[in-house]
C-alpha positions in Angstrom: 16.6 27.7 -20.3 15.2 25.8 -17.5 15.5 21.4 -18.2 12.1 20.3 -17.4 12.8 16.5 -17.6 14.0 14.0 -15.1 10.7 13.7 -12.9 10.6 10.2 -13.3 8.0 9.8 -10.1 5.6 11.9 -12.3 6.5 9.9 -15.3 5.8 6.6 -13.5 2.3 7.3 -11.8 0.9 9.1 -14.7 1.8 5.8 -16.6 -0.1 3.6 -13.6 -3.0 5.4 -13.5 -3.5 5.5 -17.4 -2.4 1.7 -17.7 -4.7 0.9 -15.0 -7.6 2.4 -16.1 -6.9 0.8 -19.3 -6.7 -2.9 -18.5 -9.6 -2.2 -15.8 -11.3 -1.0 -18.9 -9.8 -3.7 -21.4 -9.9 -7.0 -19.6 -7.0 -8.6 -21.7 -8.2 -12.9 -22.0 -6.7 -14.3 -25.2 -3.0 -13.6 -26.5 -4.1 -11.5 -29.1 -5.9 -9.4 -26.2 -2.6 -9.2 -24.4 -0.6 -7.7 -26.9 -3.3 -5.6 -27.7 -3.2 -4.0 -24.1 1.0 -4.5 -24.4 1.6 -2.1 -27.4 -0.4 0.1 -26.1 0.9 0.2 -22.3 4.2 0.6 -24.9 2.6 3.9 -26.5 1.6 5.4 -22.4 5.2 4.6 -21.1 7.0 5.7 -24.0 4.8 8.8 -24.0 5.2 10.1 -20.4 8.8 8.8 -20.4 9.7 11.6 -23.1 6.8 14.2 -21.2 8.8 14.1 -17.9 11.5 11.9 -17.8 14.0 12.2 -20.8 13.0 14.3 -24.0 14.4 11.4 -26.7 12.9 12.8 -29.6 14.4 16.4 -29.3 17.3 14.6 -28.5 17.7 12.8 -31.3 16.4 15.9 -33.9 18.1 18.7 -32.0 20.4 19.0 -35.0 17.4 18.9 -37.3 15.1 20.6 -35.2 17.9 23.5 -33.8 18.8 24.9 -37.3 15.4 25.1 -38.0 13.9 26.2 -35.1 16.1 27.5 -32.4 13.5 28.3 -29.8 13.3 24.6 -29.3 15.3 23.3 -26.2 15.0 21.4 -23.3 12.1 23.1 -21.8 9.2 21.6 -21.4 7.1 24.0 -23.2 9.3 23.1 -26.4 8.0 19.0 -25.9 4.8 20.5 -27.7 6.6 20.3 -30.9 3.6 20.9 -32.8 3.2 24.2 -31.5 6.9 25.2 -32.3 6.6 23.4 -36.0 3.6 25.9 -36.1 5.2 28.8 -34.9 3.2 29.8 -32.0 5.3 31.2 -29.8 2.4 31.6 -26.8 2.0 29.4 -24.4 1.6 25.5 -25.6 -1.4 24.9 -23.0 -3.5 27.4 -23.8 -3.5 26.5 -27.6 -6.2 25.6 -30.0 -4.4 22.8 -30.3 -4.0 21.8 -27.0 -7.4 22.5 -25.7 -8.7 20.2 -28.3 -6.0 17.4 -27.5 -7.5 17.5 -23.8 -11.3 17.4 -25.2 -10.2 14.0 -27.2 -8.4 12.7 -24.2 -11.0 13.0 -21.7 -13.9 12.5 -24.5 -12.0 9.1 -25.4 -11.8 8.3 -21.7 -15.7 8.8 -21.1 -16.4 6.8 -24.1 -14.5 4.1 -22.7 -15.8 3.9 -19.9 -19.5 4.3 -20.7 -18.8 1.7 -23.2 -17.5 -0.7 -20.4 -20.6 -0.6 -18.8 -22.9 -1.4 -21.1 -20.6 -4.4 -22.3 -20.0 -5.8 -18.5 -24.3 -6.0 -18.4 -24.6 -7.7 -21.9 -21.6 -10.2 -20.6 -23.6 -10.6 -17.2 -27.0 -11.6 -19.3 -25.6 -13.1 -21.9 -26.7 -10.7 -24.5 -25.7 -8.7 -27.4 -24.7 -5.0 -26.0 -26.8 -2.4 -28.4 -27.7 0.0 -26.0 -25.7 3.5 -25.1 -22.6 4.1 -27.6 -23.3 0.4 -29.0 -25.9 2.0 -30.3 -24.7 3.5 -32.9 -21.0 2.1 -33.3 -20.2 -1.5 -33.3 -16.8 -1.1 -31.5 -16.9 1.7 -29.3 -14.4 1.0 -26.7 -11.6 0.8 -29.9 -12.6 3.9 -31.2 -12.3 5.2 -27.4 -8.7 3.8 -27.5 -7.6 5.5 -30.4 -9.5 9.3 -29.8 -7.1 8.7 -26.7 -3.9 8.1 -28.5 -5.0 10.6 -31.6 -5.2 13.5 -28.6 -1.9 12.5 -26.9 -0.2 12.9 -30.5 -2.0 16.2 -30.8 -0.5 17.4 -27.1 3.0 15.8 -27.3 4.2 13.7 -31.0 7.1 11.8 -30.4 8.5 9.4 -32.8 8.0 6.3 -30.7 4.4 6.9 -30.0 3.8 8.5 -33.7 5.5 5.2 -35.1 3.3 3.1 -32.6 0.1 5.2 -32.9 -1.2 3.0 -36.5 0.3 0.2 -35.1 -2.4 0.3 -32.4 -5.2 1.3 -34.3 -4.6 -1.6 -37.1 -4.3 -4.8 -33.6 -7.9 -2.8 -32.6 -9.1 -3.7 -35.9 -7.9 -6.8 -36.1 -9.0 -7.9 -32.7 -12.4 -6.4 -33.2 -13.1 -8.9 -36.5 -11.8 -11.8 -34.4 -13.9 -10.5 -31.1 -17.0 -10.2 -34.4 -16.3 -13.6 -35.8 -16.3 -15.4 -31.8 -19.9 -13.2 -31.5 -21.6 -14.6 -34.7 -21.0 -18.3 -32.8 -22.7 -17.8 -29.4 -25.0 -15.3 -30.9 -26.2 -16.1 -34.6 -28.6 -12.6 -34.3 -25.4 -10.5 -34.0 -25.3 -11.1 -37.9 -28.4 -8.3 -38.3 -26.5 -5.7 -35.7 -23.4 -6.1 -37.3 -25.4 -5.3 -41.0 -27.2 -2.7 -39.3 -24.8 -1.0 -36.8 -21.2 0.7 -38.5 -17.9 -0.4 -36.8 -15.9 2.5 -35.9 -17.7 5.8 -36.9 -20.9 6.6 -36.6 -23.5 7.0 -39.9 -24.6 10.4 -41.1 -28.3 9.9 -39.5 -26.4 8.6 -36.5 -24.3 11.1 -36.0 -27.3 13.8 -36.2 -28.9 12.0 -33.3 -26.1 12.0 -31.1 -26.1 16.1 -31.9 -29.5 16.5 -31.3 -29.8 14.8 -28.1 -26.7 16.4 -26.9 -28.8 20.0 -27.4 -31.1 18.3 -24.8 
């Protein structure tokens, strides 16, 4: 058995990079933003923490976990618990699984992104931001956010970040009715988009749009 943890300089600039991108992406203003972007710089750290620098959650279940299943160890292949709960015994990063954790990840990143753009113009010119993913989802950037964390649970659950994972997603909802309700003030016509436009997932006839114009 080869120990796989301990690379703490990987650990660190993976959670830089994902925390940057994040509050570059975010733009924390009020409190309520700040612990917003807090818990989950929280879920990143904790995350890459226990994907390269010290494996706390086999740790603490290795009793559990080794009577059960006793090809778990300190590799890193046995971090992708999900795989060993399932019983693949292949290799993790070529699973169903993970292949489709790395599709929300980088999907939830684009959205993000994307997202961010549209809402920086709308800021700039003082308007209500419909166009793009706003489009068809009142709160894309949230729903970005949580694909994000929804893949990273897929890839590596740990029982911080599984614990903090609907933590997160119920501070996005709650910040997205106070960001709604500060809206409807400056912008009385936001009350039609918000009647017309669903918050987090995207309607049937929606959703059949977005497929058809990605067959473009």
């Amino acid at each position: 058995m080869e120990y796989a943890y301990g690379n703490w300089f990987v650990a660190i600039t993976l959670s830089v990079v994902f925390l940057v991108f994040a509050y570059q992406s975010f733009k924390p203003r009020t409190g309520v933003d700040w612990r917003s972007f807090g818990a989950f710089s929280a879920f990143i750290i904790a995350l890459f923490t226990e994907m390269y620098g010290f494996p706390l959650t086999i740790y603490l279940l290795s009793s559990w976990l080794g009577n059960r299943f006793p090809q778990i160890n300190f590799s890193h292949n046995s971090g992708h618990l999900w795989e060993d709960l399932l019983g693949n015994t292949g290799d993790p990063h070529f699973s169903i699984l993970h292949i489709l954790s790395y599709i929300l990840i980088i999907g939830g990143l684009i959205l993000i992104s994307a997202s961010w753009k549209i809402l920086y113009q709308a800021t700039r010119r003082q308007t209500i931001a419909r166009t793009g993913p706003y489009k068809y989802i009142r709160h894309p950037q949230y729903v970005g956010f949580v694909v994000i964390i929804l893949g990273f649970l897929m890839q590596w659950p740990t029982l911080p970040t599984l614990i903090m994972a609907p933590v997160l997603t119920f501070m996005y909802i709650r910040l997205s009715r106070k960001e709604e309700r500060e809206v409807l003030l400056k912008h009385p016509e936001y009350q039609h988009y918000l009647k017309n436009t669903p918050a987090f997932l995207p309607s049937a006839k929606s959703f059949k749009l977005i497929l058809a114009y990605g067959k473009r």
